[in-house]
C-alpha positions in Angstrom: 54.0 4.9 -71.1 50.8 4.9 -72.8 51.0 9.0 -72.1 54.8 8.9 -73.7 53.6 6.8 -76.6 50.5 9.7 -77.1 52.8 12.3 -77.4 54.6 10.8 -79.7 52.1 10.8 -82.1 51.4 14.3 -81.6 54.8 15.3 -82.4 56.1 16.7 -78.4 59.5 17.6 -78.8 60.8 17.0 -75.6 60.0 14.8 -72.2 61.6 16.5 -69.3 62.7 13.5 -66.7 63.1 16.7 -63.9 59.7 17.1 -63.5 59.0 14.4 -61.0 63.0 14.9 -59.8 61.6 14.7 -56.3 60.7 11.7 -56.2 63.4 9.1 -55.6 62.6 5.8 -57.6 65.5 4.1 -56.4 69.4 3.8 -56.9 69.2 1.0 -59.4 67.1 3.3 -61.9 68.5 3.4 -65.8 68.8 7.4 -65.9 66.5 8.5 -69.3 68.2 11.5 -71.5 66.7 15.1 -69.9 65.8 15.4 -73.5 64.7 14.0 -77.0 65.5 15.3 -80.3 62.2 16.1 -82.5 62.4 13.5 -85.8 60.0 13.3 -88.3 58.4 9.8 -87.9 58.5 7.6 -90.6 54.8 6.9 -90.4 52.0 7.8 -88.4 51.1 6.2 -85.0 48.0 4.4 -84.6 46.3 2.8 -81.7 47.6 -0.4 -82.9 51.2 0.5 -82.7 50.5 2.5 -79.4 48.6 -1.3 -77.8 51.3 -3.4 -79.1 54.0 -1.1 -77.8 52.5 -1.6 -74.2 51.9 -4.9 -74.4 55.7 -6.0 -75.0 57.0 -3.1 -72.4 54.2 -5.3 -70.1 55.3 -8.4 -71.1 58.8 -8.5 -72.2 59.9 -8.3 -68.3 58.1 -11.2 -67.1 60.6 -13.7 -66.9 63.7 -11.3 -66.2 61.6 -9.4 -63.2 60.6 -12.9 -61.6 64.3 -14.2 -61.9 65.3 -11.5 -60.0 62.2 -11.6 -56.9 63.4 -15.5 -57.5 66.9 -14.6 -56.2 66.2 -11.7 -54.0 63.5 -14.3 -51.8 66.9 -16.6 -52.0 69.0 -14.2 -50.3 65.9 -13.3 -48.0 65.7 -17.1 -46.9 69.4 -17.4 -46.4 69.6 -14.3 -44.4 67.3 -14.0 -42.2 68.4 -10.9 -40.2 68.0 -8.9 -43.5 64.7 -10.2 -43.9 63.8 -8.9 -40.3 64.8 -5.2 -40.8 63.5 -5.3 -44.0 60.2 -6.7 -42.6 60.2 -3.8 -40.3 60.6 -0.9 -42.7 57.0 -2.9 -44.4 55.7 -2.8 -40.8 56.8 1.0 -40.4 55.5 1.9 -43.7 52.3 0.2 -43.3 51.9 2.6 -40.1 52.6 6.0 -42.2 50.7 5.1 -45.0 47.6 4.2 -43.0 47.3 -0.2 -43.7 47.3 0.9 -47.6 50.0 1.5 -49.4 51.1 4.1 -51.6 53.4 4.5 -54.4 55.2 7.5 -52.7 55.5 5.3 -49.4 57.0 2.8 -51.2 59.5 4.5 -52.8 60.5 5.9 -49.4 61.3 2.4 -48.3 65.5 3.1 -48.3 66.4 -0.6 -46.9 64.1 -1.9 -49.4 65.5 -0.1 -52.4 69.1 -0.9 -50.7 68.2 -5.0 -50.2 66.3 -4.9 -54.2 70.2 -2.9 -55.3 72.2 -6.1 -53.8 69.9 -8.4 -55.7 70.2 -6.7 -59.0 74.2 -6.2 -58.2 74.6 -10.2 -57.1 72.2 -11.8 -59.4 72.1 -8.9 -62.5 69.4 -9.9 -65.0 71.7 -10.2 -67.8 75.3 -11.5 -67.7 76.5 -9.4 -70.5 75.3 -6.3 -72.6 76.7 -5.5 -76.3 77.5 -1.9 -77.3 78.8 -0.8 -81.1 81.7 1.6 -80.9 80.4 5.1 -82.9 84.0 7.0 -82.8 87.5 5.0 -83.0 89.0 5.1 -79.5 92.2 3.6 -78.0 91.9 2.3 -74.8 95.5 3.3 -73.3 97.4 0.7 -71.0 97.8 0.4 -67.6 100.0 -2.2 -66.6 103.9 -3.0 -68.1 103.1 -5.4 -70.2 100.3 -4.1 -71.8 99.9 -2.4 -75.2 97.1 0.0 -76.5 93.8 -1.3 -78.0 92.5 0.2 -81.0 88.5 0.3 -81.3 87.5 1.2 -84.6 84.2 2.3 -85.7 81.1 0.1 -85.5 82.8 -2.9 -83.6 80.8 -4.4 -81.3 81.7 -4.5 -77.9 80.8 -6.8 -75.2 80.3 -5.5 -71.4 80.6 -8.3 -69.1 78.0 -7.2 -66.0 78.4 -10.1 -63.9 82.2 -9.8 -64.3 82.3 -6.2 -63.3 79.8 -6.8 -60.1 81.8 -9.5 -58.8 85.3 -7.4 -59.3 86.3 -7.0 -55.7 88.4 -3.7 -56.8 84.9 -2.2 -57.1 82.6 -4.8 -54.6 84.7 -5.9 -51.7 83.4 -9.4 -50.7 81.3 -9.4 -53.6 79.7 -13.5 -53.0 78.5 -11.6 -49.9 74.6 -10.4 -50.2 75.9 -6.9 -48.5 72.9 -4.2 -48.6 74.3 -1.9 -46.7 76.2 -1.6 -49.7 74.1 0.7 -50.8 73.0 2.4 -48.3 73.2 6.8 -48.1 76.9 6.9 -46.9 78.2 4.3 -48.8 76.4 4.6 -52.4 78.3 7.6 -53.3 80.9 5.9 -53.2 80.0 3.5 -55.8 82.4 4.2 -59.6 80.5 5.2 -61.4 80.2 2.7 -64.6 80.9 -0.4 -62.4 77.1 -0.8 -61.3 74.9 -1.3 -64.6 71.9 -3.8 -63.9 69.5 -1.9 -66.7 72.5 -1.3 -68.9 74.0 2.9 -69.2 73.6 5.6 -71.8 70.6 6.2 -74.2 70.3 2.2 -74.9 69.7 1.5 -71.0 66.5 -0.6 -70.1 63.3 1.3 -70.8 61.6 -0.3 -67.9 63.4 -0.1 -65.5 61.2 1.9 -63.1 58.0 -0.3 -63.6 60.2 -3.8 -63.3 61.8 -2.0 -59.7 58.2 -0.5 -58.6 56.5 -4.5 -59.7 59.5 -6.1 -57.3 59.5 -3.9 -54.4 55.2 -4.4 -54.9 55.5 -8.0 -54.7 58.4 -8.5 -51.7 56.2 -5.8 -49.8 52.9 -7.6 -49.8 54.9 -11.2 -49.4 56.7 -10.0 -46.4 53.6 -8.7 -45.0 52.2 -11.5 -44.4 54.9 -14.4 -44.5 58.1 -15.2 -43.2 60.3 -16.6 -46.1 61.8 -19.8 -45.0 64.2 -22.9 -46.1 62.8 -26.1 -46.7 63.5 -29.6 -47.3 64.2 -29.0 -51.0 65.7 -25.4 -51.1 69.9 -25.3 -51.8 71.6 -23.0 -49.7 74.4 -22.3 -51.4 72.0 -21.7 -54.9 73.4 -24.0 -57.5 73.5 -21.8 -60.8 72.4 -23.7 -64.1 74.7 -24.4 -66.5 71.9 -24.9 -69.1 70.9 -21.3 -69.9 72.4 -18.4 -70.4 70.4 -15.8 -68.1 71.0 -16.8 -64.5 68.3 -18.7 -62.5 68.7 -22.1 -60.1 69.6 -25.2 -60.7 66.1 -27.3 -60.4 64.3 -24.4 -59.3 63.8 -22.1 -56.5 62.4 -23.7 -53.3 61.0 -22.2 -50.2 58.2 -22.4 -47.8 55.6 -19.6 -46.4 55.6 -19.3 -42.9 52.0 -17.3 -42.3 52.4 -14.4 -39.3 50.4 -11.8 -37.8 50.4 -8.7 -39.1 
């Protein structure tokens, strides 16, 4: 980012997202624009815009990227068989990678990126996203008794996420924590629109790829060395509080650290 936020300054007209294009970073990525449009800024860049740029991309995800490791150790305590395979691709990767690993073994993990897709689809970070509306646009109907919606100009437009990863037409089962979901046969067949964790289009969620690499970081080097487990306090079911607006647990998430060998 820091290298993004340089060329900015000096003026690069565009940021090619194909050079790296063989590199998978995961199913759940927001897709950046191939290119970007050469403005004049309105002022120059200095290293004080450039530090406190970086320091919100760093921080702004903290509580939204541990809500979602928060859930994703949930489903790993409640489902213990998926933690097992996915325990094993760590084990396997550890193996290729030589006991350290790398960022290009990590984003060859597939059941990972499948287990952390189901997390983000189940538990999405936000409930809603808004849009405005930059062209009128009538939404035709599709059943009898419907009749067509006009959407004029700059109306705002409210995208319920939670709503459309629940929607059995597109997620059969969808209370089930299914990663196989997502795996190579069966992500293709994903619609397209109905799977939107970091938002869609030029507005989607800048950092998406460092909050994904920071998750998959953290549930590797857990599972590595710890079996997640239930304990005396954890709610299987999760109880989801009523009193905020971003999903997380009622009273907490609660589990215990079972140390094994590596």
């Amino acid at each position: 980012m820091l290298n993004l936020l340089l060329e900015a300054r000096r003026g690069v007209q565009k940021y090619s997202v194909k050079e790296n294009a063989d590199i998978d970073t995961g199913f759940s990525t927001a897709q950046e624009s191939n290119s970007v449009k050469s403005a004049k800024l309105p002022r120059d860049i200095t290293d004080t815009d450039i530090a406190a740029q970086a320091m919100i991309f760093f921080f702004a995800g903290f509580d939204s990227v541990s809500n979602i490791m928060s859930f994703l150790a949930y489903e790993l305590a409640a489902n213990p068989d998926i933690q097992d395979m996915l325990r094993d691709e760590v084990r396997s990767t550890l193996e290729e990678c030589e006991g350290k690993l790398t960022y290009e073994g990590l984003l060859k993990m597939k059941y990972m990126d499948m287990v952390v897709s189901e997390t983000l689809r189940k538990w999405p970070i936000l409930l809603g996203i808004d849009r405005v509306c930059t062209k009128p646009y009538t939404i035709e109907p599709i059943l009898p008794d419907e009749t067509p919606l006009r959407v004029e100009k700059d109306v705002m437009i409210s995208l319920p996420v939670y709503g459309i990863h629940h929607d059995p037409k597109y997620f059969p089962n969808p209370e089930r924590f299914d990663p196989e979901r997502f795996n190579d046969e069966n992500k293709s067949e994903i619609k397209p629109y109905s799977y939107f964790p970091f938002g869609l289009g030029p507005r989607n969620c800048i950092g998406s790829r460092f909050a994904l690499l920071e998750i998959k970081t953290v549930i590797f080097q857990i599972l590595k060395h710890f079996e997640l487990i239930p304990v005396e306090k954890s709610r299987i079911p999760v109880q989801i509080s009523r009193k905020q607006f971003n999903l997380t647990a009622e009273g907490g998430f609660w589990f215990g650290l079972k140390r094994i060998n590596v």
